[in-house]
N, C-alpha and C positions, 0 to 999 in steps of 0.2 A: 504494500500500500504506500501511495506516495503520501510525503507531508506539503501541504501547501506555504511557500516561503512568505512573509508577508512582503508586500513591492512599495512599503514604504519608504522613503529617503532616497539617495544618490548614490550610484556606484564611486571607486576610487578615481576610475577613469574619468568620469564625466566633470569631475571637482578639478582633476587634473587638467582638462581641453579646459573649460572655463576660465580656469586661474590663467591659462595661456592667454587668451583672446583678453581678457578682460588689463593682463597685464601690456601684452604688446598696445594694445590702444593706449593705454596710459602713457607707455613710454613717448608714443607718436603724438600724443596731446601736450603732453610735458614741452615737448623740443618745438613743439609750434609757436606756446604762450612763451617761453622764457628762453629769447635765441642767446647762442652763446655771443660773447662779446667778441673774439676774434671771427667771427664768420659781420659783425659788423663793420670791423674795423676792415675786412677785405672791402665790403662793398662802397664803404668812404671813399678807398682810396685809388680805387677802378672808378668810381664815378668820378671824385676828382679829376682825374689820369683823361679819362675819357675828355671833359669838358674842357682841360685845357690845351688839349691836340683839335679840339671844333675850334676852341679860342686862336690858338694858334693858324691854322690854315684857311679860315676863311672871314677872319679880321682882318683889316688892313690897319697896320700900328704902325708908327711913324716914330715913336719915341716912347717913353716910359709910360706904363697908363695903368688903372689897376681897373678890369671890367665886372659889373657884376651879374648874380645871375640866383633867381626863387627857383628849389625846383619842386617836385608836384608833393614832399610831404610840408613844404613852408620853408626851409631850411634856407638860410643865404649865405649863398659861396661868393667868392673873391677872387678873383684871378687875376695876380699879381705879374704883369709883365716886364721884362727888364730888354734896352736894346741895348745893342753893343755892337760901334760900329767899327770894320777897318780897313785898310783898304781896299782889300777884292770882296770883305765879304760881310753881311749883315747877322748878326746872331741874335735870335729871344730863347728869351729864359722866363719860362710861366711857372709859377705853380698857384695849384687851389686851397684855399684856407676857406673850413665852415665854422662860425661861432668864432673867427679869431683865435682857434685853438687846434681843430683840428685840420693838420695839414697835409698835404699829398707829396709825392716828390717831382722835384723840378724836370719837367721837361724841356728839354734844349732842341733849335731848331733851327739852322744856320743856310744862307744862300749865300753861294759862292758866286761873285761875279756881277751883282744884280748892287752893286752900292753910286747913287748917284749925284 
């Protein structure tokens, strides 16, 4: 004669796959709300980098200028231009500053021949 088992509660397995799912989202929820600081600081300074290579190639600067620029979360960068002229050749020297603190590295951009 069989004994009927009663089918109340959860297997070991089923507590186990839960604990999974229930953990892996958390981990994917955690890393959305609270980004880490160096994956900011990369995108600071690729957009800096970015905006002072637009600055550079399709400004026309004559001299020393500093331009500036909101972008789409409010933030206001700087782009600090520097010319340096000699005789065959013109060089700038850009870099982007947001808040007056955080800064990018200096991009350099020189035409040989073009000094008039």
């Amino acid at each position: 004669m069989r004994t009927k088992r009663s089918k109340i509660g959860s297997t070991l397995v089923e507590v186990l796959v839960s604990f999974a799912i229930l953990s892996s989202t958390g981990v994917l929820v955690v890393g959305y709300l609270f980004r880490n600081p160096m994956s900011n600081k990369a995108w600071i300074n690729n957009y800096g980098q970015e905006l002072s290579k637009i600055i550079l190639l399709t400004t026309p600067i004559a001299s020393d200028t500093i331009v500036t620029h909101t972008d789409a979360s409010g933030n206001r960068w700087e782009t600090v231009v520097k010319v340096q002229k000699d005789a065959d050749e013109i060089c700038y020297n850009a870099v982007s500053v947001r808040h007056k603190t955080d800064s990018t590295r200096t991009l350099h951009y020189c035409k040989y021949g073009a000094s008039k």
